[in-house]
C-alpha positions as a printed NumPy array, in Angstrom:
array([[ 41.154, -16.876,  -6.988],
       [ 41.287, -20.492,  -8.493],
       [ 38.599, -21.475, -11.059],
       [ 37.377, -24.666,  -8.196],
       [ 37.114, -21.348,  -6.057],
       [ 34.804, -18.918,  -8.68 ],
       [ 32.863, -22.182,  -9.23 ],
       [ 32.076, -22.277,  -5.946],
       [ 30.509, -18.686,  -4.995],
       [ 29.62 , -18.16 ,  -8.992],
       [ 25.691, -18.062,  -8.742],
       [ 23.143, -20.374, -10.592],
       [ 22.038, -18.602, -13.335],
       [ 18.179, -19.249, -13.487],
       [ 15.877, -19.848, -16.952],
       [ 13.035, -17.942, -18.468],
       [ 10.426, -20.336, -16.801],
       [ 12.043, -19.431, -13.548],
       [ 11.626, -15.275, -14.401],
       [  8.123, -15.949, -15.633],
       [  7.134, -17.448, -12.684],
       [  8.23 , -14.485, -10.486],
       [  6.466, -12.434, -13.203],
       [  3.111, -14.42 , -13.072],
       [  3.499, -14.264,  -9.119],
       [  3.646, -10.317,  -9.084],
       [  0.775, -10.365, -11.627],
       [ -1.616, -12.525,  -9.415],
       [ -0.191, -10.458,  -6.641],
       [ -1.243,  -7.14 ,  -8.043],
       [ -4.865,  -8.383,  -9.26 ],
       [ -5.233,  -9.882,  -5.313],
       [ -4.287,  -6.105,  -4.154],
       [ -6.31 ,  -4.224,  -6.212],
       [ -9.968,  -6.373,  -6.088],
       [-11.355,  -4.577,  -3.009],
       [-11.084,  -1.596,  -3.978],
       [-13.705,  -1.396,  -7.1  ],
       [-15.848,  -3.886,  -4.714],
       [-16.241,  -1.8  ,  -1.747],
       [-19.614,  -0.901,  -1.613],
       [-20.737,  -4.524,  -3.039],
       [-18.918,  -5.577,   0.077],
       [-20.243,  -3.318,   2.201],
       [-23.825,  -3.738,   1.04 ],
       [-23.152,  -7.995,   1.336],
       [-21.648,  -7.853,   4.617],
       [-24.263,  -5.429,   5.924],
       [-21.458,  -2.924,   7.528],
       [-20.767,   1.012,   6.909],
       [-18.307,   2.185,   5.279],
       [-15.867,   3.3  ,   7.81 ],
       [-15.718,  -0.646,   8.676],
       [-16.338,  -0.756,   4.916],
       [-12.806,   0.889,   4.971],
       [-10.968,  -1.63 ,   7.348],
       [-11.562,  -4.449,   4.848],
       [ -8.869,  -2.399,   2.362],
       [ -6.802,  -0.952,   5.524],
       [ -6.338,  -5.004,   6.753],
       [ -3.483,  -5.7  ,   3.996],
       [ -2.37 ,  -2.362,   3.608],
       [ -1.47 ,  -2.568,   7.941],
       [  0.027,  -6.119,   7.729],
       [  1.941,  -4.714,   4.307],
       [  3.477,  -1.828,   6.897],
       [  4.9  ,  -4.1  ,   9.24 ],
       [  6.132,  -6.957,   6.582],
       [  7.885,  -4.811,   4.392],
       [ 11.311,  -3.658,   6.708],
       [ 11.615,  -7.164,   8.022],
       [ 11.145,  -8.968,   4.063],
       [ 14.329,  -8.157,   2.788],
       [ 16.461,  -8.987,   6.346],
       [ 14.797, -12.328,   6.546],
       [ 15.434, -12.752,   2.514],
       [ 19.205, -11.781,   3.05 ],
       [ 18.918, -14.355,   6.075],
       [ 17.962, -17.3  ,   5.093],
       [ 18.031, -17.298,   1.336],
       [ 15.344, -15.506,  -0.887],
       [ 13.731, -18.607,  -2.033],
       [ 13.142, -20.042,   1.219],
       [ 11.225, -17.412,   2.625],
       [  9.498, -16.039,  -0.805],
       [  7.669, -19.414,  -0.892],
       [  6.233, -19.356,   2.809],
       [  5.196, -16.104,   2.898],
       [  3.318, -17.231,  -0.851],
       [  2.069, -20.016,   1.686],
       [  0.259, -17.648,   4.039],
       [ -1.171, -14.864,   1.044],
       [ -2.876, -18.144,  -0.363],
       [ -4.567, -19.042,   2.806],
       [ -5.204, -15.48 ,   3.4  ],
       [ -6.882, -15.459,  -0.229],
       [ -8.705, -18.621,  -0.11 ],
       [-10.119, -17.761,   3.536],
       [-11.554, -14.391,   1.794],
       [-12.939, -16.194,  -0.933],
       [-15.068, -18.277,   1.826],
       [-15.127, -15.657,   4.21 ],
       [-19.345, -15.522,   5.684],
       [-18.68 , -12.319,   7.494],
       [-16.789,  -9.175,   8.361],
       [-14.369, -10.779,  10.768],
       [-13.303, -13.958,   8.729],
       [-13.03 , -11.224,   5.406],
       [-10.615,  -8.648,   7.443],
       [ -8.31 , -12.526,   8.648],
       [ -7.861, -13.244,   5.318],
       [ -6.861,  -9.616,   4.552],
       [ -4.466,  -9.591,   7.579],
       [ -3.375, -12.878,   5.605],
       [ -2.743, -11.607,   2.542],
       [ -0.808,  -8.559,   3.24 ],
       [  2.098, -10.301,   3.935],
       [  2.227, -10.316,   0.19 ],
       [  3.805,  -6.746,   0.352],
       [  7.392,  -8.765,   0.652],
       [  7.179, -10.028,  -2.351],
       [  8.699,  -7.603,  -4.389],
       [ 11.754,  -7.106,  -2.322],
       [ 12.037, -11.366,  -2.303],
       [ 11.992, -11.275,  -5.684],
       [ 14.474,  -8.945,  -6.325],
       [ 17.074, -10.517,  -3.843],
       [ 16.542, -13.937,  -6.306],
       [ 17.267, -12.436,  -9.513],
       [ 20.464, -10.098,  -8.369],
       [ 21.502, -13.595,  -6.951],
       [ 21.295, -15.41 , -10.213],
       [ 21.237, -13.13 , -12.784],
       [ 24.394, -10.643, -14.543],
       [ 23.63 ,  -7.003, -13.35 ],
       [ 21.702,  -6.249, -16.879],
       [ 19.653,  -8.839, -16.991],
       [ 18.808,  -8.372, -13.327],
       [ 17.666,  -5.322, -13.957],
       [ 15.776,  -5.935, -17.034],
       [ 13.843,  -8.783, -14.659],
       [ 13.485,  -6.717, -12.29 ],
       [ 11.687,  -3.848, -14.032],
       [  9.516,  -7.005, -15.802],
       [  8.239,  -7.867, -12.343],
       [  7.682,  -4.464, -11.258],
       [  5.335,  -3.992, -14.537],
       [  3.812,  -6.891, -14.08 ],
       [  2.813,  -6.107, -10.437],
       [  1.646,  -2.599, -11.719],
       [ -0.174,  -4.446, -14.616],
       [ -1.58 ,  -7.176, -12.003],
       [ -3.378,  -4.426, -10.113],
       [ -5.089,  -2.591, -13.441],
       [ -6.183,  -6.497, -13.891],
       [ -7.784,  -6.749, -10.734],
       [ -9.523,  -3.073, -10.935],
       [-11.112,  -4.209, -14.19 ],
       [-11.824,  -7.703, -13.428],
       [-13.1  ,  -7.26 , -10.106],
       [-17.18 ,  -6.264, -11.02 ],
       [-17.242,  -9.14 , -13.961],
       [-16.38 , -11.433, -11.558],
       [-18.326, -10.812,  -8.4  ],
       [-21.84 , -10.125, -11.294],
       [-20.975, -13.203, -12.605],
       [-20.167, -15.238,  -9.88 ],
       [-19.684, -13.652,  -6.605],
       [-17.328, -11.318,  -4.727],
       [-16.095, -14.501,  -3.292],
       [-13.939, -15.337,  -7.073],
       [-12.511, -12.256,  -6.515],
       [ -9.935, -13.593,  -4.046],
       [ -9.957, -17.584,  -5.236],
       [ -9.246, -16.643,  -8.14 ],
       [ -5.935, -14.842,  -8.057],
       [ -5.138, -17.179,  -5.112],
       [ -5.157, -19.888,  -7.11 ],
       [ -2.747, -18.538,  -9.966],
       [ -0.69 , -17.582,  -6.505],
       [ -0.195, -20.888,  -5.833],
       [  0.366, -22.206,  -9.644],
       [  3.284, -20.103,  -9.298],
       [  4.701, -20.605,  -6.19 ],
       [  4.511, -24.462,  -7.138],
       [  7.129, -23.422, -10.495],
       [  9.198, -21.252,  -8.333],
       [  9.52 , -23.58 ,  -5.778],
       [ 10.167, -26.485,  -8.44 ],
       [ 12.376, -24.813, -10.783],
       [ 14.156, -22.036,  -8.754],
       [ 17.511, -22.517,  -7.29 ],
       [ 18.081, -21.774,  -4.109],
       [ 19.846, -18.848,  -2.998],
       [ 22.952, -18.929,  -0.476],
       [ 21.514, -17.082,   2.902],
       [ 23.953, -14.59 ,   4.267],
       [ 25.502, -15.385,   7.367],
       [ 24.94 , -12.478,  10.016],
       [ 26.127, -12.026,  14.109],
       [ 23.076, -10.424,  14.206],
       [ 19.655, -11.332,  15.192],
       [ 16.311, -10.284,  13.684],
       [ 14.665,  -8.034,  15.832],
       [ 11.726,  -9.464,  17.293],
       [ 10.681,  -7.382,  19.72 ],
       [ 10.749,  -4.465,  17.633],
       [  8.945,  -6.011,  15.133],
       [  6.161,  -7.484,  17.235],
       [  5.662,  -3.957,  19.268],
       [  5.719,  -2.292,  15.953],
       [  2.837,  -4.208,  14.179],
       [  1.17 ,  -4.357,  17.635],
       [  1.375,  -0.414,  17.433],
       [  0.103,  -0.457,  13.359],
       [ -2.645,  -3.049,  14.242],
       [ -3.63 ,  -1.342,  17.473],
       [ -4.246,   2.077,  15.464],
       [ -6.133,   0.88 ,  12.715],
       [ -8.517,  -1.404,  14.808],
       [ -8.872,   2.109,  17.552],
       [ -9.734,   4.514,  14.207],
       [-12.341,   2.109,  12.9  ],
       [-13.734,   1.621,  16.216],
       [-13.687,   5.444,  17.424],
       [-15.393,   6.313,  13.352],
       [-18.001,   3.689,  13.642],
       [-22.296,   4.214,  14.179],
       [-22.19 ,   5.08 ,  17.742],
       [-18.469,   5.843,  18.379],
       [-17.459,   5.401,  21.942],
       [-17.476,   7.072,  25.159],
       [-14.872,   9.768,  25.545],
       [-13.336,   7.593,  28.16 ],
       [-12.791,   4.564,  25.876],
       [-11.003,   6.63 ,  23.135],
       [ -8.611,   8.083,  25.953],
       [ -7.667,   4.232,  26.629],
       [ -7.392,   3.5  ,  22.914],
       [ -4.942,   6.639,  22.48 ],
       [ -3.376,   4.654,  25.828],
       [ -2.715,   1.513,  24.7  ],
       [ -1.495,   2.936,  21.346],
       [  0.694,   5.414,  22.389],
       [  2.22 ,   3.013,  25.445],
       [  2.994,   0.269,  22.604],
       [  4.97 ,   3.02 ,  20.434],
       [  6.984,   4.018,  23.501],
       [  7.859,   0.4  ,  24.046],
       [  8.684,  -0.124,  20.816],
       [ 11.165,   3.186,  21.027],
       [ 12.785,   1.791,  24.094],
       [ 13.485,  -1.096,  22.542],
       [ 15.351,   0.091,  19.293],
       [ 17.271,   2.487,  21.267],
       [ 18.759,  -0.725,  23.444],
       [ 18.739,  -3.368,  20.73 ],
       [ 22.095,  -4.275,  19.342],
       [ 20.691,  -4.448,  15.347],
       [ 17.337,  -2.978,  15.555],
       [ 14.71 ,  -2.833,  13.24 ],
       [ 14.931,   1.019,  12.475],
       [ 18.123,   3.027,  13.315],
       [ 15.909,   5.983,  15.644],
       [ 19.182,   8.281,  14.556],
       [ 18.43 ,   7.552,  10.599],
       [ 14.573,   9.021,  11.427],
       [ 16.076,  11.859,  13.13 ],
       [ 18.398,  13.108,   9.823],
       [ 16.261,  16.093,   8.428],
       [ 16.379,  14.608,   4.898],
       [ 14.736,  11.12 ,   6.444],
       [ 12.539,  12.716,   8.834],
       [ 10.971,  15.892,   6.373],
       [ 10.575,  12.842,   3.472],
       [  8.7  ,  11.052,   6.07 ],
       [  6.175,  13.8  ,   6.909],
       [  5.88 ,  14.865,   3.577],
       [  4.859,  11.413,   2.211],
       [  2.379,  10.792,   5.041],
       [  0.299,  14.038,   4.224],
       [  0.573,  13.73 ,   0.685],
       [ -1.059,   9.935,   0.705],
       [ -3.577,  10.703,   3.332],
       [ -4.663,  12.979,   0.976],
       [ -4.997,  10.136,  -1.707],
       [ -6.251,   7.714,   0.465],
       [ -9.2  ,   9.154,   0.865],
       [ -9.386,   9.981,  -2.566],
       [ -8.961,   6.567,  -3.025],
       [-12.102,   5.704,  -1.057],
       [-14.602,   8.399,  -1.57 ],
       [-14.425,   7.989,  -5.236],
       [-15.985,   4.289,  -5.817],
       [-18.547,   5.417,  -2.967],
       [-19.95 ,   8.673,  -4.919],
       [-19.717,   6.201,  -7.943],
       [-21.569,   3.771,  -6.303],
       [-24.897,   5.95 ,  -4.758],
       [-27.787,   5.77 ,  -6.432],
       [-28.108,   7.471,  -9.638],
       [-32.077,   8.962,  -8.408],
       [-29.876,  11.365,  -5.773],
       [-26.622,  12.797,  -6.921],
       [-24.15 ,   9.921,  -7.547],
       [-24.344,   7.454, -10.51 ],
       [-25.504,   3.947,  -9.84 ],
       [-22.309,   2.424, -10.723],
       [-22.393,  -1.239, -10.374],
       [-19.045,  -3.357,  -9.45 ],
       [-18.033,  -3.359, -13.331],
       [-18.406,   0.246, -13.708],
       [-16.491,   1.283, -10.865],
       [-13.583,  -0.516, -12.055],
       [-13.386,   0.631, -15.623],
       [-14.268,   3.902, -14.136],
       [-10.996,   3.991, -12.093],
       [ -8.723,   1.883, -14.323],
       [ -7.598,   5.43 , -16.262],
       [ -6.477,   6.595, -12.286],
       [ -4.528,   3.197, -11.847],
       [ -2.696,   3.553, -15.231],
       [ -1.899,   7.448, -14.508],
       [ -0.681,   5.949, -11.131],
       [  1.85 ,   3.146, -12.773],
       [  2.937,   6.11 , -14.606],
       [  4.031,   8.21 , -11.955],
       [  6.11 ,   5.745, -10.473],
       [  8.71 ,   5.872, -13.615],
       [  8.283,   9.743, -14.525],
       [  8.727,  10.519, -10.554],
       [ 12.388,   9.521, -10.557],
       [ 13.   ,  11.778, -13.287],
       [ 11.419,  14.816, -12.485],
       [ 13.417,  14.438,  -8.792],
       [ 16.877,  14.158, -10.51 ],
       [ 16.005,  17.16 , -13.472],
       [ 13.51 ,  19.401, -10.966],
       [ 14.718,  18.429,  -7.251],
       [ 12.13 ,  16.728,  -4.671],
       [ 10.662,  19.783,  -3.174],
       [  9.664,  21.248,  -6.906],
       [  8.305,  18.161,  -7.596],
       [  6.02 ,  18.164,  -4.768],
       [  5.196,  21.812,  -4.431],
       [  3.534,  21.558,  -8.248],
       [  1.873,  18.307,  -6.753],
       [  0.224,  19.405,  -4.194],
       [ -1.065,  22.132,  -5.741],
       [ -2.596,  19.93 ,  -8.457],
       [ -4.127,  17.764,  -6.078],
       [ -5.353,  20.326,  -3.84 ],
       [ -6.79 ,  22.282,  -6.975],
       [ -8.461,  19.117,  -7.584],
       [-10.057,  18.147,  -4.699],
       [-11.252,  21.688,  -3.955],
       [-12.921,  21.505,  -7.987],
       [-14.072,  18.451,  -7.336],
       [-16.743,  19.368,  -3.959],
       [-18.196,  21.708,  -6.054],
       [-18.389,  19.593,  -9.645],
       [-19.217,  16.402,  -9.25 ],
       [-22.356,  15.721, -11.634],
       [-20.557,  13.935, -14.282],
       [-18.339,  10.357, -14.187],
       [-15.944,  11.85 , -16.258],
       [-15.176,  14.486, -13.91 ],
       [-14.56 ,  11.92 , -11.091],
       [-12.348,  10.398, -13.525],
       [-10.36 ,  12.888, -14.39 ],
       [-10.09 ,  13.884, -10.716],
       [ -8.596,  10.267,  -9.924],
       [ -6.314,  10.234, -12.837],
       [ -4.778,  14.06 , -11.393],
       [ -4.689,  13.261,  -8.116],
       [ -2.94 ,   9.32 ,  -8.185],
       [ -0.63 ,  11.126, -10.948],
       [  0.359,  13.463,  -8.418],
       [  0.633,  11.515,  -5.825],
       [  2.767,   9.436,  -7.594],
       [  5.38 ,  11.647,  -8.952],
       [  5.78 ,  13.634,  -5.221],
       [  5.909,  10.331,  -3.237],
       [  8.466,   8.779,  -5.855],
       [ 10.514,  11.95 ,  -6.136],
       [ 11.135,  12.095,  -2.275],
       [ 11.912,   8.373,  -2.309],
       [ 14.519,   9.3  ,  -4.948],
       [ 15.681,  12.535,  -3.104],
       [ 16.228,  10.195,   0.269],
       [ 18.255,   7.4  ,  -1.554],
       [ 20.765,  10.254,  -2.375],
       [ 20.625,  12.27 ,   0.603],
       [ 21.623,   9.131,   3.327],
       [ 24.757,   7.029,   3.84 ],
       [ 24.885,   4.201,   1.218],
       [ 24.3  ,   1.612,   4.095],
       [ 21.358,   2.763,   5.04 ],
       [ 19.998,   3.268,   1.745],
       [ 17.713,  -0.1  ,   1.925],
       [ 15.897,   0.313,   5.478],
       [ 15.437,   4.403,   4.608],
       [ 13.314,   3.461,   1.115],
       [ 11.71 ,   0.686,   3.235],
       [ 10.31 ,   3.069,   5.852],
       [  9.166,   5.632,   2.931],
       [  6.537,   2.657,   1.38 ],
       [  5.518,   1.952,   5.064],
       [  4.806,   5.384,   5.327],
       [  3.078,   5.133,   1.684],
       [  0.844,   2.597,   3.135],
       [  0.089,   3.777,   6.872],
       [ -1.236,   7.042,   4.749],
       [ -2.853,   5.557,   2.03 ],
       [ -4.923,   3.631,   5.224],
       [ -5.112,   6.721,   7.346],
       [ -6.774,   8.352,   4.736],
       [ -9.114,   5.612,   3.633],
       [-10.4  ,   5.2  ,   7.484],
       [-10.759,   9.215,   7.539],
       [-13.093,   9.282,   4.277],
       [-15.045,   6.549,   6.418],
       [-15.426,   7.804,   8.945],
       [-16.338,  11.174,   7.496],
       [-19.091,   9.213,   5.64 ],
       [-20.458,   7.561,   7.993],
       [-20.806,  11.013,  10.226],
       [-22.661,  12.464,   7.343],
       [-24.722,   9.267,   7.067],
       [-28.65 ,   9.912,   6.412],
       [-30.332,   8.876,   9.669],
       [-33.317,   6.711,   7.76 ],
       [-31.416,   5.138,   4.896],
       [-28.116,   5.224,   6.259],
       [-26.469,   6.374,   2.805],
       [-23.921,   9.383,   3.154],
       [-25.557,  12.812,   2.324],
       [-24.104,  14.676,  -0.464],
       [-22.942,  17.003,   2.052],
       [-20.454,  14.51 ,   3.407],
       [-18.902,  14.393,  -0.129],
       [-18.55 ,  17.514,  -0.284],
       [-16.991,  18.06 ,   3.139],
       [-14.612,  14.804,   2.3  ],
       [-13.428,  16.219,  -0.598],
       [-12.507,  19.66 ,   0.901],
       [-10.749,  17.89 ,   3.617],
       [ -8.838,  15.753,   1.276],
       [ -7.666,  19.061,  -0.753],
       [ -6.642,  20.942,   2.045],
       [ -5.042,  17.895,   3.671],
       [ -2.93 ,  17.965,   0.284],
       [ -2.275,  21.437,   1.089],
       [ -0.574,  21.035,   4.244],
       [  2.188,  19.625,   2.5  ],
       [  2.821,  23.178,   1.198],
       [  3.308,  24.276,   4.692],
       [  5.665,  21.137,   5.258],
       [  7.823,  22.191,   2.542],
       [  8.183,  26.208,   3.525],
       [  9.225,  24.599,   6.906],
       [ 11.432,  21.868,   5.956],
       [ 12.915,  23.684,   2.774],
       [ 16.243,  22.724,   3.81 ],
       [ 15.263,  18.833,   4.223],
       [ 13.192,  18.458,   1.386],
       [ 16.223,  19.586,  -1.143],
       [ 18.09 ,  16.875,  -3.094]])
């Protein structure tokens, strides 16, 4: 090849104001992710709404993350990283600065829906510096903007109650909106633009729009079955309907599309498909977790819980998010020494040891601590190992879209479980005050730890699947 030839594909390398950008980005990106959750029951006592609607507020992003995050990288590879990295920036800043003014429930859950697009971030991100940077300092950048993210999310847990005490739970989203958009303004400005990838093939569309239609029509039908009242037995058969005729549809049309979305043959390999399950029950388990634990913080300190306030929560969970970050990097590494399925057998039988301890023990903070740092530890390391486990056990081309479906899965548990611990709460609700009975913890927690153990009967069945 001539040197006017290498000139011509050779990338443009990009500058340390460029990477710091991305790396700001993630960070405001992570603190945007993680305010809700220390803030639930401030938002839920604000808004006036119970917790299993409480719930959809953190279940919004986490949906619209499920259905971004396949398509992210295609329409990266598409059209050029850049391009598409600074709209979808576009929309997570409206969706954070329509929180941030949001007067009610349904304008708060719109800007949620918003700002879950931000889940294609990462992905974006990574496409721009494997474009423009040598393969070692790609992935030194990378792993920068992958800590940062992780670091952006312990931010927002502990900066979420000093915020909405000392100005309101509206600064919670304006304010890591606004950093959003510093940063999208230096990408934009100083990045180079990527070449797109020319392709025969078209995005597709109709997969992707029954898909989310599917996601969105679940969520909205759990939070609506689990609220005060529930419906009539006749409405929740037309939920399960509409929900179940939408998946079908979107079925039919992967099987006939020329490039769709998911490969249905991929889901069917035992490896994919046993990875799948396993990851769903094992963050269902956490998600509730996730929710129940800033609740019980939260109640009043004259029944059983602790009369947290917004502050407290957050430093009270921050050990649990740093014991999470953790995972993420040890989880790879017990996979390749141990093998998936060891990883997650000890697991599960943490967190299901935990959970079980933790209905019966509850009196003291630090024991609810402790309980969060075990269980999103856990979590962690099983979820990670199987991601691992699948990147080895599939064809190299479908490497990418088999990882992508493992985080949707992530995230359609993580939000299956949240809506359960709602909705479990809100049965268990006292009928005069309305707060959940200590009873409902209890039972929460018990389901949570023998959700967890499911996944041992997962693994005894899919022992063949689950190996590396």
């Amino acid at each position: 090849m001539s040197k006017v030839a290498e000139s011509v594909v050779s990338p443009v390398r990009i500058g340390r104001l460029s990477i710091g950008a991305l790396g700001i980005l993630a960070l405001a990106l992570g603190a945007l992710q993680s305010v809700v959750e220390p803030a639930l029951p401030l938002l839920q006592r604000e808004l006036g709404v119970s917790p299993a609607e409480g719930a959809l507020v953190a279940n919004a992003l986490l949906v619209t993350g499920a259905v971004v995050t396949p398509v992210a990288g295609k329409l990266g590879d598409r059209y050029g990283g850049k391009r598409v990295l600074v709209r979808l920036m576009a929309v997570v800043s409206a969706g954070g600065l329509l929180a941030g003014l949001a007067p009610n429930l349904p304008v708060l859950l719109l800007g949620q829906v918003l700002q879950g697009v931000m889940v294609g971030a990462l992905p974006l991100s990574f496409i721009l510096v494997r474009k423009h940077l040598p393969t070692g300092q790609s992935q030194v950048a990378i792993g920068l903007v992958v800590a940062l993210f992780t670091g952006g999310g312990m931010v927002g847990t502990s900066t979420a109650g000093p915020i909405a005490e000392g100005l309101s739970w509206h600064w919670m989203f304006v304010l890591p909106a606004l950093a959003i958009i510093a940063a999208t303004l230096v990408v934009a400005r100083f990045m180079p633009h990527d070449p797109p990838i020319p392709s025969d093939s078209r995005i597709d569309w109709p997969g992707v729009v029954l898909l989310s239609g599917t996601l969105l029509a679940l969520m909205l039908g759990l939070v609506t079955v689990t609220r005060d009242g529930g419906l009539p037995p006749l409405a929740v058969g037309a939920l399960a309907a509409v929900v179940a005729a939408l998946a079908a549809g979107w079925v039919a049309v992967e099987r006939r599309a020329a490039s769709p979305m998911v490969d249905l043959r991929m889901l069917a390999q035992p490896a994919m498909w046993n990875a799948g399950v396993l990851t769903l029950v094992i963050t269902i388990s956490l998600g509730m977790v996730l929710f129940l634990l800033p609740q019980l913080f939260a109640i009043s300190a004259d029944g059983y819980g602790f009369g947290a306030d917004t502050t407290d929560i957050g430093l009270f969970l921050l050990p649990g998010a740093l014991a999470g970050a953790v995972s993420d990097s040890v989880g790879g590494i017990a996979a390749r020494r141990f093998g998936p399925r060891a990883v997650v057998l000890v697991g599960t039988v943490v967190t299901a040891a935990t959970m079980i301890a933790l209905a019966s023990l509850h009196t003291a903070a630090w024991q609810l601590v402790l309980a969060k740092v075990l269980t999103a530890f856990a979590a962690g390391v099983g979820t990670t190992a199987l991601l691992a486990g699948t990147a080895t056990a599939v064809a190299t081309r479908d490497i990418g879209i088999a990882t992508s479906l493992l985080v949707v899965t992530r995230v359609i548990g993580v939000a299956l479980g949240v809506q359960i611990g709602g909705a479990i709460l809100d049965a268990g609700a006292h009928p005069v005050t309305g707060l959940p009975s200590e009873t409902a913890f209890f039972t929460g927690f018990v389901t949570a730890g023998l959700v967890a153990a499911l996944s041992l009967l997962v693994v005894r069945t899919t022992k063949k699947g689950t190996q590396a």
